[in-house]
Wavefront OBJ file of the C-alpha trace (Angstrom):
o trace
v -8.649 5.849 8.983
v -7.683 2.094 11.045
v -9.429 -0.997 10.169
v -12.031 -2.611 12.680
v -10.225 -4.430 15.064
v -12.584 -7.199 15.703
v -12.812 -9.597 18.214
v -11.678 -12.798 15.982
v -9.770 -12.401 12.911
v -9.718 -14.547 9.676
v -6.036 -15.436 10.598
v -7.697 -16.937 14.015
v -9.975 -18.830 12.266
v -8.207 -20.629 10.441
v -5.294 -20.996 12.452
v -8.065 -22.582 15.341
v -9.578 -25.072 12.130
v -5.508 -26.044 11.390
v -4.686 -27.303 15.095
v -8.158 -29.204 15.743
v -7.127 -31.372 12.407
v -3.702 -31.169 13.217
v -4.646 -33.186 16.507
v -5.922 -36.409 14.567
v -3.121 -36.949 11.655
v 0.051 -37.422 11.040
v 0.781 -35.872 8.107
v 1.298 -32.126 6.691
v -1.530 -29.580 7.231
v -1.619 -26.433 5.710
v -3.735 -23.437 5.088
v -3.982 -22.480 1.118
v -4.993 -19.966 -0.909
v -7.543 -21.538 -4.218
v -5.591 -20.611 -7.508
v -3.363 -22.171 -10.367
v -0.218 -21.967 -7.910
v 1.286 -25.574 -7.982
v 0.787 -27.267 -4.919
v 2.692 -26.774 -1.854
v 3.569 -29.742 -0.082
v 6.231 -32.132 -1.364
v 4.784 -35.332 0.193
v 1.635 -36.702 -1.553
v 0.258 -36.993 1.389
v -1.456 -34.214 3.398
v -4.413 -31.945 4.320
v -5.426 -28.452 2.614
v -7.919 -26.628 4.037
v -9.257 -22.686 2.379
v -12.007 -20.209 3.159
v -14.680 -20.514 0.975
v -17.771 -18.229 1.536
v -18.664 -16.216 4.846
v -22.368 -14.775 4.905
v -24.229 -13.121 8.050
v -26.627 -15.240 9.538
v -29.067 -12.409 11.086
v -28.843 -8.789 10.724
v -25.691 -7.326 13.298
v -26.983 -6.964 17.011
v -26.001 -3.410 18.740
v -24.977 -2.803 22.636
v -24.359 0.453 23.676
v -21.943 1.662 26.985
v -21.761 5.211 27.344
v -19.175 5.984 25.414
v -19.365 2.906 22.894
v -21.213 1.151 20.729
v -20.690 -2.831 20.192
v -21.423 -3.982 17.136
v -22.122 -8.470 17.371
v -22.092 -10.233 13.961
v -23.062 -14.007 13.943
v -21.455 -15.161 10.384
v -21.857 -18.507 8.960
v -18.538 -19.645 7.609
v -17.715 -21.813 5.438
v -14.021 -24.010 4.852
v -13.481 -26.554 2.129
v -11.597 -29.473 3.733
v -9.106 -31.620 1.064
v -7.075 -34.930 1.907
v -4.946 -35.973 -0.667
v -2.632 -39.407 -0.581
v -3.631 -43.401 0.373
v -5.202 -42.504 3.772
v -7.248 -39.663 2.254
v -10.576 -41.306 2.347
v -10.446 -42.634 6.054
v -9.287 -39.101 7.092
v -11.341 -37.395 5.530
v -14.587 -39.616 7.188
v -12.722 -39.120 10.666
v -12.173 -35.599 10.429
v -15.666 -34.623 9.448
v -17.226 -36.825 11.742
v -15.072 -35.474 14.670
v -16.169 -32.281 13.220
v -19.862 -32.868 13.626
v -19.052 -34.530 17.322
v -18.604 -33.048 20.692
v -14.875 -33.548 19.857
v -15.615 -30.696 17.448
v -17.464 -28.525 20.151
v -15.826 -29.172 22.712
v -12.202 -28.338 20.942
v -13.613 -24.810 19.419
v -15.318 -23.886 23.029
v -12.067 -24.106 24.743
v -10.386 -21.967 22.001
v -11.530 -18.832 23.756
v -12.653 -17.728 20.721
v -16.879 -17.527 19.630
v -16.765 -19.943 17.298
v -18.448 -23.684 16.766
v -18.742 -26.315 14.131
v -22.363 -26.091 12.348
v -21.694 -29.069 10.768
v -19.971 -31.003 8.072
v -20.342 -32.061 5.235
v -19.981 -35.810 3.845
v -16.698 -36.626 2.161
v -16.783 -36.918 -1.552
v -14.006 -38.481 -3.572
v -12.894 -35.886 -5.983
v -9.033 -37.247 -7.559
v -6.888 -34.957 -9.390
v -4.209 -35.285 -11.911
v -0.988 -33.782 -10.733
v 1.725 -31.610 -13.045
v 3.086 -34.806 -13.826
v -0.052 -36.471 -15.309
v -0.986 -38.766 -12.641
v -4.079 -38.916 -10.551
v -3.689 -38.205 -7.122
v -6.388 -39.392 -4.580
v -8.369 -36.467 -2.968
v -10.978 -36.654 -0.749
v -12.882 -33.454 0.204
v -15.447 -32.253 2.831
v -17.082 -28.946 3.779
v -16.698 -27.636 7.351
v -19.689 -25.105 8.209
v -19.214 -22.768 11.395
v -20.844 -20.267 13.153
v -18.803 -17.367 14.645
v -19.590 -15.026 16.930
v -17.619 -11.505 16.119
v -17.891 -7.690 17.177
v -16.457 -4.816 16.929
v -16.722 -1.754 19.420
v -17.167 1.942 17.580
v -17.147 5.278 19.470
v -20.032 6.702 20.502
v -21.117 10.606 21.341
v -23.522 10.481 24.398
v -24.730 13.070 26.218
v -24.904 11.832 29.780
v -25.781 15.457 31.604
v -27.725 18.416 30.243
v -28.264 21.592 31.386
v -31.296 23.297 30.986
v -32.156 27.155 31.005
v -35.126 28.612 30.141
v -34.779 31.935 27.921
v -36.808 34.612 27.042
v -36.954 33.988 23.321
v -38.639 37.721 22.399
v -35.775 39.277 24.416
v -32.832 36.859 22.905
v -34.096 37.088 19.417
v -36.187 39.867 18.762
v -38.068 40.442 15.739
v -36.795 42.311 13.165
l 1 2 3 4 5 6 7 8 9 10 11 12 13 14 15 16 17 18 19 20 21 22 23 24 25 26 27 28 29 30 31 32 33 34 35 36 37 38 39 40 41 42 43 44 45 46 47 48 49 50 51 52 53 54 55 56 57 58 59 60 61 62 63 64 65 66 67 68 69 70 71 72 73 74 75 76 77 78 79 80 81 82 83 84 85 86 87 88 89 90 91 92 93 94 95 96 97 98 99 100 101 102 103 104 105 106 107 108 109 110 111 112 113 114 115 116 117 118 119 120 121 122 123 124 125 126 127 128 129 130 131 132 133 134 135 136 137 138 139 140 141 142 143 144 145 146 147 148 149 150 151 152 153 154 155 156 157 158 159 160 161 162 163 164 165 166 167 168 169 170 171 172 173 174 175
């Protein structure tokens, strides 16, 4: 048996959420995984950005053709947004609010895939303390979006019938 192949991936998602904050700074972005891997970036400054929690937002909406069935999702999705370095505060303000703007809607409409910001979060200063014992400034928001994804499943229809009437004492007779 094949997966789903649906109409936006995970990989799509976050590859979309990567260029729009990719537009507005100059340093490293990258997509990351949350664990106790070190971190990946040499420079101290950059942007990390991870899934965090996906959840349906109504129950899956069906379409049928007459040989498939389209299945529509509308997930709420959820990405935690993290700025570390000097600048980390001021991006992380701009980001989110750009985010919550028609920057924000506007970018994700013209992705060609069905997805839009919800909204975002306020930053929150959250520092951490590197490997090497220092504290490293972090800012953090949460991105919320809304995407739009189906899948299409086969379908047996029955688009002509034939009926015959029968003589049911003469096809199955009693016994």
């Amino acid at each position: 048996m094949t997966d789903l192949a649906v109409s936006i991936t995970e990989d799509q998602i976050m590859a979309n959420i990567g260029d729009f904050i990719s537009q507005f700074v100059s340093c490293e972005v990258v997509q990351v995984q949350f664990n106790r891997a070190p971190m990946l970036p040499k420079s101290s400054e950059f942007v990390a950005f991870s899934k965090k929690s996906m959840k349906l937002l109504s129950k899956p909406y069906d379409t049928y053709t007459d040989t498939t069935k389209k299945v529509l999702g509308r997930l709420q999705y959820v990405v935690q947004v993290d700025f570390y370095g000097e600048d980390s505060g001021a991006r992380a303000s701009s980001i989110s609010s750009l985010m919550s703007d028609m920057s924000g809607a506007d970018f994700f409409k013209s992705s060609g895939y069905d997805m839009q910001t919800l909204y975002a979060s306020d930053a929150k200063q959250l520092p951490i303390i590197t490997g090497e014992e220092q504290y490293l400034a972090r800012w953090t928001f949460d991105a919320v979006f809304q995407i739009n994804q189906f899948f299409t499943l086969p379908v047996q229809t029955a688009n002509t019938l034939s009926v015959n009437l029968v003589n049911v004492d003469a096809t199955f007779p009693a016994s």
